[in-house]
N, C-alpha and C positions, 0 to 999 in steps of 0.2 A: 402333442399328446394323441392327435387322432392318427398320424402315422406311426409311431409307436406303437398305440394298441392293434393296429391290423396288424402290423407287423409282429406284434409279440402269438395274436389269434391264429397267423398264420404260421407263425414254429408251433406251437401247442397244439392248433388241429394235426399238422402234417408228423406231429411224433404218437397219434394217435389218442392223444388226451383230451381231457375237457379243456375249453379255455373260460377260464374268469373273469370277464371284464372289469377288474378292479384295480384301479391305483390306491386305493383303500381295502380296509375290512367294508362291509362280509360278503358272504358266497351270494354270487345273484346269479341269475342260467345266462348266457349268451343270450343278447337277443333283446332284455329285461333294462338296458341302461349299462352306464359306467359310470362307476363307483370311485368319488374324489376325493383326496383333501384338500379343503381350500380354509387352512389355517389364519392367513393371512387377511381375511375378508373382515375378521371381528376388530382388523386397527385400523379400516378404512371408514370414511363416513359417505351414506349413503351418494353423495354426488359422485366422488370414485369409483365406488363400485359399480354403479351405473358404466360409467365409462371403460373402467379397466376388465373389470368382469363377466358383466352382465355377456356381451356381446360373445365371450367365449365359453361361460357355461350353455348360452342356446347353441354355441357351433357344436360343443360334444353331446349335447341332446338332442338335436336333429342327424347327429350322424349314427348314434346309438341308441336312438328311440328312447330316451330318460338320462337324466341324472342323478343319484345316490349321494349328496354333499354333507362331509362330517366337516367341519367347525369347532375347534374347542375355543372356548372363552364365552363371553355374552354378546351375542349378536343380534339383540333384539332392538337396536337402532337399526337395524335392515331391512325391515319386516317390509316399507314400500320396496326397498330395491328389491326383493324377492319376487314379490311379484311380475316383475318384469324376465323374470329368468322362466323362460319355457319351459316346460318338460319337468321338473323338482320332482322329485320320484318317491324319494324318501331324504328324510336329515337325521344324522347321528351325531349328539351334543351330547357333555355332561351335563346332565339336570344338577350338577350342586354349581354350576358356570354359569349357565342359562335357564331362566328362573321356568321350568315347565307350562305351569298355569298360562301366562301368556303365549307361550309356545303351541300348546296345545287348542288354544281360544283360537289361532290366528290360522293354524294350518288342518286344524280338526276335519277328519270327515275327506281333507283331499291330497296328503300326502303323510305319508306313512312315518311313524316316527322312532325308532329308537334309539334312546334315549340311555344314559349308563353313569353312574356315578362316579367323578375325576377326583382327581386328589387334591380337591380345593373344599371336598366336606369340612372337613375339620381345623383347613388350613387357612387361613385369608389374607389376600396380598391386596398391599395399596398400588399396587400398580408393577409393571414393568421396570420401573426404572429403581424399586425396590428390591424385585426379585434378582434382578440379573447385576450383578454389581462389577459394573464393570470400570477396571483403571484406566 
């Protein structure tokens, strides 16, 4: 990921454009962090991601000065592993996945949060193994 993105910063500088460091939405200036998805963190439990994660969200936030991490699902069994990832810049969840109020208690005041309503308002799944029916 972090040779990728120089790589991609340096065709986008050298065609005279801006470059977005984002592998997600949204627009943040160069410089500001790189913007991820890390979908896959809401089916791990915090010991994993400790291990499998943590250690590579601090290597793109020490190389990009921040991280920008959307997560869909409920990820608020993470909230210690969070704390161990340096840098959190900002998180972008659906509040109808992950219940706000806690969201907001846990990271209020130190990283920025928006927040957007998924398509689980009105719909609700018992699980994975529900939704995805697979033969």
């Amino acid at each position: 990921m972090v040779a990728f993105a120089k790589a991609q910063r340096d065709l986008v500088r050298g065609l005279g454009a801006e470059f977005v460091p984002s592998g997600f939405q949204p627009w943040i200036p160069d410089g500001a962090g790189l913007s991820i998805a890390n979908d896959a963190s809401v089916m791990l439990p915090p010991a994993l991601h400790d291990e499998f994660s943590v250690p590579y969200l601090n290597r793109l936030s020490e190389e990009f000065g921040g991280v920008y991490i959307h997560s869909c699902g409920n990820w608020t069994h993470l909230f210690p592993a969070w704390k161990k990832s340096a840098g959190c810049a900002a998180w972008n969840s659906g509040a109808s996945e992950t219940p706000f109020g806690p969201v907001a208690r846990h990271f209020g005041r130190r990283t920025a949060l928006a927040c957007r309503v998924g398509q689980h308002r009105d719909i609700k799944y018992a699980g994975m193994a529900t939704t995805w029916r697979i033969s």
